[in-house]
C-alpha positions in Angstrom: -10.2 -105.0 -24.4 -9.3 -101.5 -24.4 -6.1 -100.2 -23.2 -5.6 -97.3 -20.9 -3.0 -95.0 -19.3 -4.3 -93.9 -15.6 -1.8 -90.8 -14.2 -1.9 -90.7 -10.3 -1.6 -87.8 -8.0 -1.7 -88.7 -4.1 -3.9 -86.5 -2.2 -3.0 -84.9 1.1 -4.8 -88.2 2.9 -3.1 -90.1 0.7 0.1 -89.4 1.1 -0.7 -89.3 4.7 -1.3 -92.8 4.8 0.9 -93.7 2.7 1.9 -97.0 3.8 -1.5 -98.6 3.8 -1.2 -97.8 -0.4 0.2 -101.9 -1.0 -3.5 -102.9 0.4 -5.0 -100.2 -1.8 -3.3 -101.3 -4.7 -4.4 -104.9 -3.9 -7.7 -104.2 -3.8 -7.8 -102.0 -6.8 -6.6 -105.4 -8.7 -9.7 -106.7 -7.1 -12.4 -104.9 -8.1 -11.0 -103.8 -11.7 -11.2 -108.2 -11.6 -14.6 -108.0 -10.7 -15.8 -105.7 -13.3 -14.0 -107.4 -16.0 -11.2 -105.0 -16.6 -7.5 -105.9 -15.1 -4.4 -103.7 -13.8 -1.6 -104.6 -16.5 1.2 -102.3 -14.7 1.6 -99.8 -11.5 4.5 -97.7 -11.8 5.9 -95.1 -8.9 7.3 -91.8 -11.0 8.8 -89.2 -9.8 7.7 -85.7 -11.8 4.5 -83.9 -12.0 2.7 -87.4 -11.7 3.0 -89.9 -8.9 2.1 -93.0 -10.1 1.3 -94.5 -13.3 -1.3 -97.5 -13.9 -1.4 -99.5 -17.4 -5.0 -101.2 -17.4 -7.7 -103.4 -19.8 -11.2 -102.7 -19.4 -13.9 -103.7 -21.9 -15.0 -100.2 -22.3 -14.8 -96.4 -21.5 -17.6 -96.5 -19.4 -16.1 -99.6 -17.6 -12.9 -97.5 -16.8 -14.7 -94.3 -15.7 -16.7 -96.0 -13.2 -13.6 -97.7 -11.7 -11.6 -94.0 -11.7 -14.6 -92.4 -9.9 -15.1 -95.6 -7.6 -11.6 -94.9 -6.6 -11.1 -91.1 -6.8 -14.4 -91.5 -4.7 -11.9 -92.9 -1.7 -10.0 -89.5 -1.4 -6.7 -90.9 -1.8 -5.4 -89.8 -5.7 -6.6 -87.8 -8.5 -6.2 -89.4 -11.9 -5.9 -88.3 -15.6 -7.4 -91.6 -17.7 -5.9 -92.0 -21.3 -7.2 -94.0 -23.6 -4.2 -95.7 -25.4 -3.4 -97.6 -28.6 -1.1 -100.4 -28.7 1.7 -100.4 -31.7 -1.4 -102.7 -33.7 -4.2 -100.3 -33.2 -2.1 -97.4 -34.2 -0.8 -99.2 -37.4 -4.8 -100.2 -37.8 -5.8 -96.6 -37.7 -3.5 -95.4 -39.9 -3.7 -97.4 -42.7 -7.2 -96.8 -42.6 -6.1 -93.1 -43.6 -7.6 -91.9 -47.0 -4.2 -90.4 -48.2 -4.9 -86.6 -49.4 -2.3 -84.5 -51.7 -1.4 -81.4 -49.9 1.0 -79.0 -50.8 3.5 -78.0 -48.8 
């Protein structure tokens, strides 16, 4: 499974509705189940963002489909990163043909 980094921004509805956001959230869990992905984390920030989610989905095309299934709601904008754990990065880089350069 991949890993991702999913920033939130509440829309005007959203924040407007604010409370109801625990049942969102819920349900979000629920169908990223369903489609074989899974919500890892769910972090309120404060700054620029207003929400961070840490998830698992099999694929990229997995995770766009469940950010435009629920951008589609009106409630938050999100910015999806695709992340590497520690492992991956030390996978990638010691894939690296080394190159001299001079400095």
């Amino acid at each position: 499974m991949e890993t991702y980094i999913t920033l939130l921004k509440f829309t005007d509805q959203g924040v407007a509705s604010i409370q109801k956001s625990d049942a969102r959230l819920h349900e979000i869990k629920h169908v990223f189940k369903k489609m074989k992905a899974e919500v890892v984390d769910f972090y309120l920030t404060l700054g620029e963002y207003d929400a961070v989610v840490i998830s698992k989905a099999p694929d990229a095309e997995t995770i766009a489909k469940l950010a435009l299934m629920i951008g589609s709601q009106g409630k938050i904008r999100t910015v999806t990163l695709r992340s590497f754990p520690e492992e991956e990065f030390r996978s990638i880089i010691s894939a690296l043909v080394p190159k001299k350069v001079k400095l």
